[in-house]
N, CA, C and O atoms as a Maestro MAE file, in Angstrom:
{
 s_m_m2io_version
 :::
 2.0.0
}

f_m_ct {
 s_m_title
 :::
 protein
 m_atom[320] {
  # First column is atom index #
  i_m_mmod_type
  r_m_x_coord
  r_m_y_coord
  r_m_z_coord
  i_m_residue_number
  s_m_chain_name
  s_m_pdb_residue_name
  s_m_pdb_atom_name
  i_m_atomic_number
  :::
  1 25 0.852 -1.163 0.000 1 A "UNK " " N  " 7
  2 3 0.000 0.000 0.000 1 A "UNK " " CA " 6
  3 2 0.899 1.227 0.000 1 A "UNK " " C  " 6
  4 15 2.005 1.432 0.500 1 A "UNK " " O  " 8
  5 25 0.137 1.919 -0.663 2 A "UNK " " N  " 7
  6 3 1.212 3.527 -0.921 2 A "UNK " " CA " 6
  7 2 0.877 4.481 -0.097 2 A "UNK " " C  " 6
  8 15 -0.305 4.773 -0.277 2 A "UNK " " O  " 8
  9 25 1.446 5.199 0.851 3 A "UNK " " N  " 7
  10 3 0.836 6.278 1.412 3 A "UNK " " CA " 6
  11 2 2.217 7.348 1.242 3 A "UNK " " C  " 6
  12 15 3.327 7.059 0.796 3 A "UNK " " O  " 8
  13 25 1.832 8.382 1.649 4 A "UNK " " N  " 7
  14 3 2.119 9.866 1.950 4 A "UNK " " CA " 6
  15 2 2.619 10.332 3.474 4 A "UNK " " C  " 6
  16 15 1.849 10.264 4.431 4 A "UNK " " O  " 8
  17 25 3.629 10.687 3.564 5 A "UNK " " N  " 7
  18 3 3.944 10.997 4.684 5 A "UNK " " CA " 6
  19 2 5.120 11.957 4.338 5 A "UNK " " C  " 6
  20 15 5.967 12.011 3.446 5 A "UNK " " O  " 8
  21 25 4.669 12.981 5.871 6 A "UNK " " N  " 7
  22 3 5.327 14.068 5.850 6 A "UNK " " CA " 6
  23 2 5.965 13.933 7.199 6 A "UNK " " C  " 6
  24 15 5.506 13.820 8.336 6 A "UNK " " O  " 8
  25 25 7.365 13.992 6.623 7 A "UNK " " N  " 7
  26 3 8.617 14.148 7.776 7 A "UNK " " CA " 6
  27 2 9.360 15.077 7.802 7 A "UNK " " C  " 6
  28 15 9.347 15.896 6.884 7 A "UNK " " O  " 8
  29 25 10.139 15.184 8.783 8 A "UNK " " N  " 7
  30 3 10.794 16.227 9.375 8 A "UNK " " CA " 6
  31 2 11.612 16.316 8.596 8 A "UNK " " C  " 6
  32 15 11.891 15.195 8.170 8 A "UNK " " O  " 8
  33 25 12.431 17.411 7.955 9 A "UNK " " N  " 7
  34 3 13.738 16.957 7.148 9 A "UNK " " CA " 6
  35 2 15.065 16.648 7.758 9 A "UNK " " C  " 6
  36 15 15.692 15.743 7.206 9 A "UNK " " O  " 8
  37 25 15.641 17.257 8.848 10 A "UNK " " N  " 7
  38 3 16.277 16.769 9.324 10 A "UNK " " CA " 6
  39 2 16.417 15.213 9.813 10 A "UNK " " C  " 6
  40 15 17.418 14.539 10.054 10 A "UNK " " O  " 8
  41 25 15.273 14.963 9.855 11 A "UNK " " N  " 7
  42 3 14.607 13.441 10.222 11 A "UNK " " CA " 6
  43 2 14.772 12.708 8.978 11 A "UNK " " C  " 6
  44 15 15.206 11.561 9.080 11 A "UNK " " O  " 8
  45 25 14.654 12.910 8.462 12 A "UNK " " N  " 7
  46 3 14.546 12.201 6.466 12 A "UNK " " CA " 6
  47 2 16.061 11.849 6.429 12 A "UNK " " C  " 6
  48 15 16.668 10.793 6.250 12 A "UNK " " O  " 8
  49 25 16.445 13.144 6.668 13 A "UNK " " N  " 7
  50 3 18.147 12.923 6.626 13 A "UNK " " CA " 6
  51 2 18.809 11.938 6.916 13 A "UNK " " C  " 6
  52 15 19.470 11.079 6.332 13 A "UNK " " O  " 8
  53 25 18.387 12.328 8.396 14 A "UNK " " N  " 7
  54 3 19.001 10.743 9.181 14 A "UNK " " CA " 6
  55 2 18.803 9.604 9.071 14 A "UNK " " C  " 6
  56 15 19.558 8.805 9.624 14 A "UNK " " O  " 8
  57 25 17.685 9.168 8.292 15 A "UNK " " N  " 7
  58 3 16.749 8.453 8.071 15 A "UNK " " CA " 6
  59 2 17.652 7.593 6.688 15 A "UNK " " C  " 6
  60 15 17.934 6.402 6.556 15 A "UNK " " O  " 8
  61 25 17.920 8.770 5.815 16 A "UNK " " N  " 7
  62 3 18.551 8.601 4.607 16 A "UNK " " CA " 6
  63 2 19.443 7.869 4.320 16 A "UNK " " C  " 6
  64 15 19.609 7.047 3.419 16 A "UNK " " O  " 8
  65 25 20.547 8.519 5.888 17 A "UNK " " N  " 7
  66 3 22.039 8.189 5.799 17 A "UNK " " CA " 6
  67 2 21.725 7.045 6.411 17 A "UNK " " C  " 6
  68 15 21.628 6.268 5.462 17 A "UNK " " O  " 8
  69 25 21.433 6.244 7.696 18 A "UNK " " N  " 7
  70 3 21.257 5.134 7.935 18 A "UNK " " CA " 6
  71 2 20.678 4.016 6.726 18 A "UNK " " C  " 6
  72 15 21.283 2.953 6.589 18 A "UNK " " O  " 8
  73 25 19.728 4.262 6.050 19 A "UNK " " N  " 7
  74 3 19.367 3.454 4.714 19 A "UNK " " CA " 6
  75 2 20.590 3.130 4.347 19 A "UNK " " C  " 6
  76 15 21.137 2.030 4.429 19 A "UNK " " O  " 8
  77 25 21.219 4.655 3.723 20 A "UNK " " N  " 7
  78 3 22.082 3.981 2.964 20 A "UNK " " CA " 6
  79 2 23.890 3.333 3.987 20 A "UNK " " C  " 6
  80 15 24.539 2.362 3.598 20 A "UNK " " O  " 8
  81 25 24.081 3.761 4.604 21 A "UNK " " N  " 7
  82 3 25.116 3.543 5.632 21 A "UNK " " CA " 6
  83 2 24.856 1.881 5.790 21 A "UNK " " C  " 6
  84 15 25.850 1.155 5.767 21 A "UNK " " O  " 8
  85 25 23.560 1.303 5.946 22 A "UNK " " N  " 7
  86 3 23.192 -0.085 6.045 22 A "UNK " " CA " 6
  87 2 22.917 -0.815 4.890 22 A "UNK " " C  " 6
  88 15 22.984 -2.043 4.939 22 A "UNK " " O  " 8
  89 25 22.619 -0.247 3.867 23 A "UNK " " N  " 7
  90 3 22.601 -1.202 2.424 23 A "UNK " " CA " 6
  91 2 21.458 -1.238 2.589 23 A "UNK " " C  " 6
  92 15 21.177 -2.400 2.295 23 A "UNK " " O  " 8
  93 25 20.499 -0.711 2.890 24 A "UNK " " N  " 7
  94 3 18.537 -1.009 3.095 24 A "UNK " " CA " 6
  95 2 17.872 0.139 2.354 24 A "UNK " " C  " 6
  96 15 18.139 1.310 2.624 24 A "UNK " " O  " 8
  97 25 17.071 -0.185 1.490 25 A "UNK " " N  " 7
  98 3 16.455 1.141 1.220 25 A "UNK " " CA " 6
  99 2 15.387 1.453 2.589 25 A "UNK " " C  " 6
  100 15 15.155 0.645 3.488 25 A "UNK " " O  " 8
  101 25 14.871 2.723 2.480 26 A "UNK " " N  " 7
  102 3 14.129 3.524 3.226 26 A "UNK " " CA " 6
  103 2 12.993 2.965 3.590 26 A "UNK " " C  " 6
  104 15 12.576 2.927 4.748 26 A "UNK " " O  " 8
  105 25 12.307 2.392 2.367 27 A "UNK " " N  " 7
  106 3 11.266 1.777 2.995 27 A "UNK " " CA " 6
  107 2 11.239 0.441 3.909 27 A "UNK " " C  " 6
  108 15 10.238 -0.040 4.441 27 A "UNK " " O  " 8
  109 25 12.241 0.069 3.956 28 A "UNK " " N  " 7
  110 3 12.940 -1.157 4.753 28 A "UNK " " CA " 6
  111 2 12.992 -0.500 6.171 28 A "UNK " " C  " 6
  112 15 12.447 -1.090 7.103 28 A "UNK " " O  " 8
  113 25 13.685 0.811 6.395 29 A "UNK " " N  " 7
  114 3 13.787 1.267 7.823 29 A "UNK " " CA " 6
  115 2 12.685 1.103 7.998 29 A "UNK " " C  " 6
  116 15 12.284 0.072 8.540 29 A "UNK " " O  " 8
  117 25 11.665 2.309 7.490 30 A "UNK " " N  " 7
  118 3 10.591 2.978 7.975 30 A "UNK " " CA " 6
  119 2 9.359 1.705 8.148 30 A "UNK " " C  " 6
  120 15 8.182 1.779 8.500 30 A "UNK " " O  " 8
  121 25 10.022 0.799 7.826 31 A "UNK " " N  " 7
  122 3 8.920 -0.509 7.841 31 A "UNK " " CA " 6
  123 2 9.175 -1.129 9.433 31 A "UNK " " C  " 6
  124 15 8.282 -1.321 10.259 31 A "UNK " " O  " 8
  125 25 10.360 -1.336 9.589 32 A "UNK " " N  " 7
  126 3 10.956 -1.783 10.632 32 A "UNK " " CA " 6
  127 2 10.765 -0.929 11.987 32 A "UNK " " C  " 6
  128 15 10.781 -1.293 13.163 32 A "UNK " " O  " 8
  129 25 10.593 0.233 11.446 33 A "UNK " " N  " 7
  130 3 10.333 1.247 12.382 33 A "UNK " " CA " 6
  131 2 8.708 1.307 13.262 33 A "UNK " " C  " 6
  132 15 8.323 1.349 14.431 33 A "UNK " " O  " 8
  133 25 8.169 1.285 12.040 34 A "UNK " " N  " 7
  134 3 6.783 1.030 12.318 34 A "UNK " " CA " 6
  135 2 6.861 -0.963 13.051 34 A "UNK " " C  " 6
  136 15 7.018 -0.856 14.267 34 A "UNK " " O  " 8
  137 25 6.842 -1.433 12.927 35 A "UNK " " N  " 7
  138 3 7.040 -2.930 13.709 35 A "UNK " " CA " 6
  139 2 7.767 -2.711 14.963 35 A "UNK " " C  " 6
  140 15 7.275 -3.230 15.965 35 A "UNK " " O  " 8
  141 25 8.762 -2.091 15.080 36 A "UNK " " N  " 7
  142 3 9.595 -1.918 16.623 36 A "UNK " " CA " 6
  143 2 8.657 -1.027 17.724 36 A "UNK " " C  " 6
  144 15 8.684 -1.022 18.954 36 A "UNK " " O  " 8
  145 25 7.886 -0.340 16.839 37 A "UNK " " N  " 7
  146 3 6.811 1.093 17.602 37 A "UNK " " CA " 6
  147 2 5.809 0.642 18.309 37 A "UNK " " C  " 6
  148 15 5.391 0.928 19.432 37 A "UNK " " O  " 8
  149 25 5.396 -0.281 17.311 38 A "UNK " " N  " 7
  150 3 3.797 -0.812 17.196 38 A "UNK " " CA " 6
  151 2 3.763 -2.024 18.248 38 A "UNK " " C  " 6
  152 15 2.717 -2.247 18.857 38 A "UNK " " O  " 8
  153 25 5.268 -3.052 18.531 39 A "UNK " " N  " 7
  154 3 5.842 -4.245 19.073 39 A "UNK " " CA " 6
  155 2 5.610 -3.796 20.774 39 A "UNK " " C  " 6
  156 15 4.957 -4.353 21.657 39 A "UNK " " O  " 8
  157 25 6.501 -2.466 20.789 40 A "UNK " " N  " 7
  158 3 6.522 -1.811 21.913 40 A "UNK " " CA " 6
  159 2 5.117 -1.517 22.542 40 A "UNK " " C  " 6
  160 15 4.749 -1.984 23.620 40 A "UNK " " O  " 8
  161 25 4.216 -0.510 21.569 41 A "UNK " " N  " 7
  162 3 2.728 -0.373 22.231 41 A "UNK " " CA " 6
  163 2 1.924 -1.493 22.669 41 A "UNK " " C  " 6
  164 15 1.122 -1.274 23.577 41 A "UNK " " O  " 8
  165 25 2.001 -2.638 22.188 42 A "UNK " " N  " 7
  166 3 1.296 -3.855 22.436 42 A "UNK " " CA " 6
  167 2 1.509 -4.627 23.495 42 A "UNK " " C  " 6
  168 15 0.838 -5.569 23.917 42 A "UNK " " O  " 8
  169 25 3.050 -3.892 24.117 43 A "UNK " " N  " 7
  170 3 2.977 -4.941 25.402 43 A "UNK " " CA " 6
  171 2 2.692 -4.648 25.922 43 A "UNK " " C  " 6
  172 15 2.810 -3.423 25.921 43 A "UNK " " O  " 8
  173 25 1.690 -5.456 27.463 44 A "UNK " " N  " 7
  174 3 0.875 -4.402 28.468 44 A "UNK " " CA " 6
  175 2 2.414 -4.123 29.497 44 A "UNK " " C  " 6
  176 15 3.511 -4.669 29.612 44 A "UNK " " O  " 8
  177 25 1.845 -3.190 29.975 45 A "UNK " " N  " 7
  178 3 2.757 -2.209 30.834 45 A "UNK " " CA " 6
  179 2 2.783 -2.990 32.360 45 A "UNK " " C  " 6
  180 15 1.864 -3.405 33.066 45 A "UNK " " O  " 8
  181 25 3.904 -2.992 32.490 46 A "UNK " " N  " 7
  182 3 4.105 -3.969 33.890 46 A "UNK " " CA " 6
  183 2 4.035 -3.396 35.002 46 A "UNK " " C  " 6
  184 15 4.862 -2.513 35.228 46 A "UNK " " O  " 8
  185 25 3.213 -3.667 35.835 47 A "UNK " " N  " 7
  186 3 2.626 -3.097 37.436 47 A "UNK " " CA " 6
  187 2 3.948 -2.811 38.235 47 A "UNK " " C  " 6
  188 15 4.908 -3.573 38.347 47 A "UNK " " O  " 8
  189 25 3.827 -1.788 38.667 48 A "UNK " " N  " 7
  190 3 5.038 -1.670 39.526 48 A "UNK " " CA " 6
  191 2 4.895 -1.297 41.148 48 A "UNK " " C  " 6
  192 15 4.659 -0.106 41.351 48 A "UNK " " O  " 8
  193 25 4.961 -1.805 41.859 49 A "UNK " " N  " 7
  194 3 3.912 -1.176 42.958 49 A "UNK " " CA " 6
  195 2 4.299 -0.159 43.767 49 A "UNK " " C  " 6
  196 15 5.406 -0.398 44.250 49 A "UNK " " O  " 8
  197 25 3.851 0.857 44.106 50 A "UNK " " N  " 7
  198 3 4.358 2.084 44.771 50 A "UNK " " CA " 6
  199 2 5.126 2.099 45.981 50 A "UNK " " C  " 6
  200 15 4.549 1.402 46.816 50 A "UNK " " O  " 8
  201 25 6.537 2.767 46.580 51 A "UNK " " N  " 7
  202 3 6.852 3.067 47.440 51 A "UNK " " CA " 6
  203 2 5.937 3.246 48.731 51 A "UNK " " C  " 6
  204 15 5.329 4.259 49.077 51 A "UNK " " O  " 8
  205 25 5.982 2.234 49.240 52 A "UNK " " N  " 7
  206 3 5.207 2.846 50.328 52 A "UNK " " CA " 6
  207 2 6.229 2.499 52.308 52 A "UNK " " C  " 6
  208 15 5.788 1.973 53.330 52 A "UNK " " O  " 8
  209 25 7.302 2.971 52.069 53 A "UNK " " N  " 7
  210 3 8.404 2.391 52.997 53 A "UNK " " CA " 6
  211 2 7.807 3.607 54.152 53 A "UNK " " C  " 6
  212 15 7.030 4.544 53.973 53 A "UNK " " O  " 8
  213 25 8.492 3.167 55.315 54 A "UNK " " N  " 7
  214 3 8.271 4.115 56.052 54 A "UNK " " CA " 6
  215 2 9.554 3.632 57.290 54 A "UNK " " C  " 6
  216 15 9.728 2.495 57.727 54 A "UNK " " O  " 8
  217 25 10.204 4.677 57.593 55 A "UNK " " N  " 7
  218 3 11.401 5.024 58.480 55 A "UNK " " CA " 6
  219 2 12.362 5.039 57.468 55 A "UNK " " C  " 6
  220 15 12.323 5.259 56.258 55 A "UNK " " O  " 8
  221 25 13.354 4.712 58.376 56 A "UNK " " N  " 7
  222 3 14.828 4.862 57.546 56 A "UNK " " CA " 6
  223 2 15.793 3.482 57.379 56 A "UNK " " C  " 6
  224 15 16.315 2.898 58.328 56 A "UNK " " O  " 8
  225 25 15.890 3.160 56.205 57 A "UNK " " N  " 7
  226 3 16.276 1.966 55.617 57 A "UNK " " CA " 6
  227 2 17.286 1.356 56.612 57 A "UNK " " C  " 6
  228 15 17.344 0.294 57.232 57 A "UNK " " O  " 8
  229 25 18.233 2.706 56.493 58 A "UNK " " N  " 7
  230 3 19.657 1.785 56.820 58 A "UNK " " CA " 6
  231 2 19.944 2.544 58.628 58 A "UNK " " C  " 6
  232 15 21.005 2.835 59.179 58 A "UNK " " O  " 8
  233 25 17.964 2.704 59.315 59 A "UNK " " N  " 7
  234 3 18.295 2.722 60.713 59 A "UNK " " CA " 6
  235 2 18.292 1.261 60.914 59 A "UNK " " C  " 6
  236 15 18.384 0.325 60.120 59 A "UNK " " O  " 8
  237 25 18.093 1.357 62.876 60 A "UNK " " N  " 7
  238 3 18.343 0.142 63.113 60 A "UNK " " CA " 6
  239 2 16.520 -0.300 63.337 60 A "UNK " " C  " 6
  240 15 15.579 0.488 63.438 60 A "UNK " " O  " 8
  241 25 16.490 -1.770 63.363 61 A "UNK " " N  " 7
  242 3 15.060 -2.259 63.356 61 A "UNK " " CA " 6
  243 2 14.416 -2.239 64.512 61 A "UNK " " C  " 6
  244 15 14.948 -2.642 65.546 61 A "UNK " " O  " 8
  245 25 12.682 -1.568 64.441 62 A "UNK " " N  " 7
  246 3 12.332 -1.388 65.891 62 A "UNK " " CA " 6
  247 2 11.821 -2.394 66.325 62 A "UNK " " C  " 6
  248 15 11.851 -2.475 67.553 62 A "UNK " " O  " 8
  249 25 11.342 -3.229 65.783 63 A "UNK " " N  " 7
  250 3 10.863 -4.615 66.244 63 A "UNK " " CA " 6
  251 2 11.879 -5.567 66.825 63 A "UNK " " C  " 6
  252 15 11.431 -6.662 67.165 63 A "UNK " " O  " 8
  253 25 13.233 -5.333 67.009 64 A "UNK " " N  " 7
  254 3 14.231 -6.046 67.644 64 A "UNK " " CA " 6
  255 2 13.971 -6.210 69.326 64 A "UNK " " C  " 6
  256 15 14.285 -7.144 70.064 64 A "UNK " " O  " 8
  257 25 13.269 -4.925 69.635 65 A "UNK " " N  " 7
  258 3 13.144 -4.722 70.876 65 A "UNK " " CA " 6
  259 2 12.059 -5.602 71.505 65 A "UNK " " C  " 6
  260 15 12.168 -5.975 72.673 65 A "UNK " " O  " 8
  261 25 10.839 -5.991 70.613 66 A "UNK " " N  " 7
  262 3 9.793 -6.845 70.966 66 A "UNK " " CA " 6
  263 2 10.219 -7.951 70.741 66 A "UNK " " C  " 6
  264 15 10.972 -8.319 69.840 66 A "UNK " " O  " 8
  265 25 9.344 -9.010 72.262 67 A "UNK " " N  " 7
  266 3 9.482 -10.626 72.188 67 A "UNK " " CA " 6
  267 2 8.431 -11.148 71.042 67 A "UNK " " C  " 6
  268 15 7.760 -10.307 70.443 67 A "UNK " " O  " 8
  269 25 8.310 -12.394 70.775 68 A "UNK " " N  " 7
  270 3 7.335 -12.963 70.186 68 A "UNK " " CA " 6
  271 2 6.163 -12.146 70.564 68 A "UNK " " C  " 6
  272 15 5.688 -11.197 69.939 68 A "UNK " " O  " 8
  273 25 5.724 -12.720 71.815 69 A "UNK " " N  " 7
  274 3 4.541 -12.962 72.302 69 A "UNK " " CA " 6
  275 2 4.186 -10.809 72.352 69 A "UNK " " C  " 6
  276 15 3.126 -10.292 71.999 69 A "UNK " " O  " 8
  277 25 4.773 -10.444 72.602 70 A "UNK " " N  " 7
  278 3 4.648 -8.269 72.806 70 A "UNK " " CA " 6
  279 2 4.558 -8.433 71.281 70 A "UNK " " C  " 6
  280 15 3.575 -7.750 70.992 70 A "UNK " " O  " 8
  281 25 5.162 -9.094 69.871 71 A "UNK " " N  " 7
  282 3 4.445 -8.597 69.200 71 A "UNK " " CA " 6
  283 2 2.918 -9.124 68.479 71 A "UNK " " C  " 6
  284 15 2.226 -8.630 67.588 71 A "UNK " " O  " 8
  285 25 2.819 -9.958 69.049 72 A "UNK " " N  " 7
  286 3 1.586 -10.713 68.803 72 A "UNK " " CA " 6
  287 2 0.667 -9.987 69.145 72 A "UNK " " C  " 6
  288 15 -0.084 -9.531 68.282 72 A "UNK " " O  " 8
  289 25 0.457 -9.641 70.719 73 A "UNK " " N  " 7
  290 3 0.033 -8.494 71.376 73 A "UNK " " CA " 6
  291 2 -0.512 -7.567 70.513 73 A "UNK " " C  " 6
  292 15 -1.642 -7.295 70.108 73 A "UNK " " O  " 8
  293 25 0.587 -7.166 70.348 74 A "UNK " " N  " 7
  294 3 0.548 -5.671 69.423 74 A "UNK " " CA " 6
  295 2 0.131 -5.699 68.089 74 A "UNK " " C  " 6
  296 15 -0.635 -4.927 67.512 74 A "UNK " " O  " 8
  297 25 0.674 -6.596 67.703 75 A "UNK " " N  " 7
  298 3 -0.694 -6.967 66.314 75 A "UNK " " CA " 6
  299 2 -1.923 -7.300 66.303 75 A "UNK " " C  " 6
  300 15 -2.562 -6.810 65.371 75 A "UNK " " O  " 8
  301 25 -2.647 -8.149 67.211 76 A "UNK " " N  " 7
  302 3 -4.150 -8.043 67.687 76 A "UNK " " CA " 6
  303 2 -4.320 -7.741 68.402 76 A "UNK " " C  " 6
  304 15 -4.974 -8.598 68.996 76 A "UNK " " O  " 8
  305 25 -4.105 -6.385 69.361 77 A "UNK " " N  " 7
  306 3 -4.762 -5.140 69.994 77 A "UNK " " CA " 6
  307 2 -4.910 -5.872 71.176 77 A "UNK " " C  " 6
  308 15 -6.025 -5.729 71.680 77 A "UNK " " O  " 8
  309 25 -4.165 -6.593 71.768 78 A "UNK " " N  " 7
  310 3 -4.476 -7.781 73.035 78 A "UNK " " CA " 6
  311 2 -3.792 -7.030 73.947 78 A "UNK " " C  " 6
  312 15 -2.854 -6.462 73.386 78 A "UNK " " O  " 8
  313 25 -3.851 -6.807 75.000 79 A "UNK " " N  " 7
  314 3 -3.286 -6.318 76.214 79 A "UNK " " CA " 6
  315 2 -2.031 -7.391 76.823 79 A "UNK " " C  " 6
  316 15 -2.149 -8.598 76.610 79 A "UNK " " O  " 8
  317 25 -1.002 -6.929 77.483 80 A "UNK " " N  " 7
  318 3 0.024 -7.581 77.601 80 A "UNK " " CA " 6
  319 2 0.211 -8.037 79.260 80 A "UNK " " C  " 6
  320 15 1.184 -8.705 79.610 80 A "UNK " " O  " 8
  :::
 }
 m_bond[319] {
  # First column is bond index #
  i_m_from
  i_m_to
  i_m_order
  :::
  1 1 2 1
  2 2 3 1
  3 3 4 2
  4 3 5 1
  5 5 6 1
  6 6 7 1
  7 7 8 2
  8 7 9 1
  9 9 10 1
  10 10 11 1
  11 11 12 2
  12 11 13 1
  13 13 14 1
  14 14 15 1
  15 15 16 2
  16 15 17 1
  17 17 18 1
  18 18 19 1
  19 19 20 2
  20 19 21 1
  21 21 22 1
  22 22 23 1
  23 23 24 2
  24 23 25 1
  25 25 26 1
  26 26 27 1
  27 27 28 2
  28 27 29 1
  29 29 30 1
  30 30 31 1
  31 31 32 2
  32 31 33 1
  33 33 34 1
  34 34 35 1
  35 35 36 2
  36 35 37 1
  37 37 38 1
  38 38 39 1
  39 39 40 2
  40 39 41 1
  41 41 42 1
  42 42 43 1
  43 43 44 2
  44 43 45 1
  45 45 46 1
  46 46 47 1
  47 47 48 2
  48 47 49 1
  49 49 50 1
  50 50 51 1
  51 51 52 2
  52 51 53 1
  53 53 54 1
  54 54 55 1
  55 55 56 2
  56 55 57 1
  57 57 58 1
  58 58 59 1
  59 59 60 2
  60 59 61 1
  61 61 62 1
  62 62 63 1
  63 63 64 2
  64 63 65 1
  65 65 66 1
  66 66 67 1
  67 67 68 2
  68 67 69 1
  69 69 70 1
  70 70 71 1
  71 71 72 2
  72 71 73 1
  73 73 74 1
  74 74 75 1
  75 75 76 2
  76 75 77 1
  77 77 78 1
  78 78 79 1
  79 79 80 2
  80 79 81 1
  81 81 82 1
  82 82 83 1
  83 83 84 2
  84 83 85 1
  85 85 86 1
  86 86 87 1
  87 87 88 2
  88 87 89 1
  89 89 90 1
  90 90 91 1
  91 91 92 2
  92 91 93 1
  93 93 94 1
  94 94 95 1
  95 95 96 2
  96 95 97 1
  97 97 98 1
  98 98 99 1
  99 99 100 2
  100 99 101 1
  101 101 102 1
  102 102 103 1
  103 103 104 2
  104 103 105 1
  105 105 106 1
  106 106 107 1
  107 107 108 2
  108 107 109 1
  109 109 110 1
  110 110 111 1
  111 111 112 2
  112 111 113 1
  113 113 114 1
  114 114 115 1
  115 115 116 2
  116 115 117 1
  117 117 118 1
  118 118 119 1
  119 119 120 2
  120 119 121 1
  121 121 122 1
  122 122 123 1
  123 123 124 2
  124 123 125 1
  125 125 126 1
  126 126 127 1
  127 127 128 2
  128 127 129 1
  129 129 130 1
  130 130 131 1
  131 131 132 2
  132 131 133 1
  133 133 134 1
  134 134 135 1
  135 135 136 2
  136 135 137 1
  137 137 138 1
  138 138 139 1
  139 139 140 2
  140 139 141 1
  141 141 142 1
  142 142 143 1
  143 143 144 2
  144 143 145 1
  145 145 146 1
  146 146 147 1
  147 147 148 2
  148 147 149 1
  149 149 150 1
  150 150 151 1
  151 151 152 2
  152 151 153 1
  153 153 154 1
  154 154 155 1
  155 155 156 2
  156 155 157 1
  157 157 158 1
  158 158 159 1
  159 159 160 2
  160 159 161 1
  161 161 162 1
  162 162 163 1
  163 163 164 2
  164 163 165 1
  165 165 166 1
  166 166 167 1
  167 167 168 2
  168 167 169 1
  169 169 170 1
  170 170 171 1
  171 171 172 2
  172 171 173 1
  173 173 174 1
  174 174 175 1
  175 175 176 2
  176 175 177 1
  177 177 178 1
  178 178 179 1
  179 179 180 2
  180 179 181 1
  181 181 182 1
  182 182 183 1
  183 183 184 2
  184 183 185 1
  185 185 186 1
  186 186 187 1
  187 187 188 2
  188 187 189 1
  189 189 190 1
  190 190 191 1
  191 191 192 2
  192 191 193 1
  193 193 194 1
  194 194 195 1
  195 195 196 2
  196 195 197 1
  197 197 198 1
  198 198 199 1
  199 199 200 2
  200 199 201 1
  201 201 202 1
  202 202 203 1
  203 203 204 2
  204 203 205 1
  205 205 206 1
  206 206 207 1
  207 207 208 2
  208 207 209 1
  209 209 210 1
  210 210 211 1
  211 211 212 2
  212 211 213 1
  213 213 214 1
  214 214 215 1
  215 215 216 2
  216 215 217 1
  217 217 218 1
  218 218 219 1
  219 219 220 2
  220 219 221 1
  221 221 222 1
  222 222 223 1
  223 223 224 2
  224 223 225 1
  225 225 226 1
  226 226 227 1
  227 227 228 2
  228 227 229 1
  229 229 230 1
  230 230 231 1
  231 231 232 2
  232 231 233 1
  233 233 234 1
  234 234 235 1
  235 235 236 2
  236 235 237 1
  237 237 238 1
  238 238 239 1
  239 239 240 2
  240 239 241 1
  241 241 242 1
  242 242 243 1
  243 243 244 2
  244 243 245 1
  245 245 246 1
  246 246 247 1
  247 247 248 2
  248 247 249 1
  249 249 250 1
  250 250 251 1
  251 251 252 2
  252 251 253 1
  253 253 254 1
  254 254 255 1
  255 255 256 2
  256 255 257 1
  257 257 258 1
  258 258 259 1
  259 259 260 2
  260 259 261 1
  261 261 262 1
  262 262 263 1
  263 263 264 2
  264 263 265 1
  265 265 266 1
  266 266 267 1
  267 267 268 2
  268 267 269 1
  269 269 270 1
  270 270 271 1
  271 271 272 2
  272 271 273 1
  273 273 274 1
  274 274 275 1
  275 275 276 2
  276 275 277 1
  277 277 278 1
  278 278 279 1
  279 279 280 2
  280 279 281 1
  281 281 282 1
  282 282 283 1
  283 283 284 2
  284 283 285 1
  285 285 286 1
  286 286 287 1
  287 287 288 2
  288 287 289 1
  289 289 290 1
  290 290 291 1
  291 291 292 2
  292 291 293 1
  293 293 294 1
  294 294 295 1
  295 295 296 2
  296 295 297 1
  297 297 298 1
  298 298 299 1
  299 299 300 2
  300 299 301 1
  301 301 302 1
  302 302 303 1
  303 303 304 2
  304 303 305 1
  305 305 306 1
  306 306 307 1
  307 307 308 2
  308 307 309 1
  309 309 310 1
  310 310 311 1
  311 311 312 2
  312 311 313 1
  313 313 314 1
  314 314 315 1
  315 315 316 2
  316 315 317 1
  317 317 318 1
  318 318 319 1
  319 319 320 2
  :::
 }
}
């Protein structure tokens, strides 16, 4: 299929010299180009899950100070 497209010229340029710098004509990039674009949009986007830290990484840990049983406690609201 034939279409029309309007590019940047500086863009064409570069476009140009890589064609020819690689032995490919243009429509070979711009084909490839469109497949690497299109490859990229199609993958779903991978979940990343938010920061949600709280204190300071490289303090020291406060739960060192609690036994088992104080933090058990303290995780179901149980009196000690």
């Amino acid at each position: 299929m034939k279409t029309t497209l309007d590019i940047k010229d500086d863009l064409l340029i570069r476009a140009k010299k890589l064609a020819a710098d690689t032995g490919r004509p243009l429509k070979a990039l711009v084909e490839d180009s469109f497949r690497v674009t299109l490859a990229v949009a199609e993958e779903p986007a991978q979940y990343q899950l938010p920061d949600r830290s709280v204190g300071d990484p490289d303090g020291p840990d406060p739960l060192t100070r609690y036994s088992w049983q104080d933090l058990r406690a303290e995780i179901y609201n149980e009196p000690n």
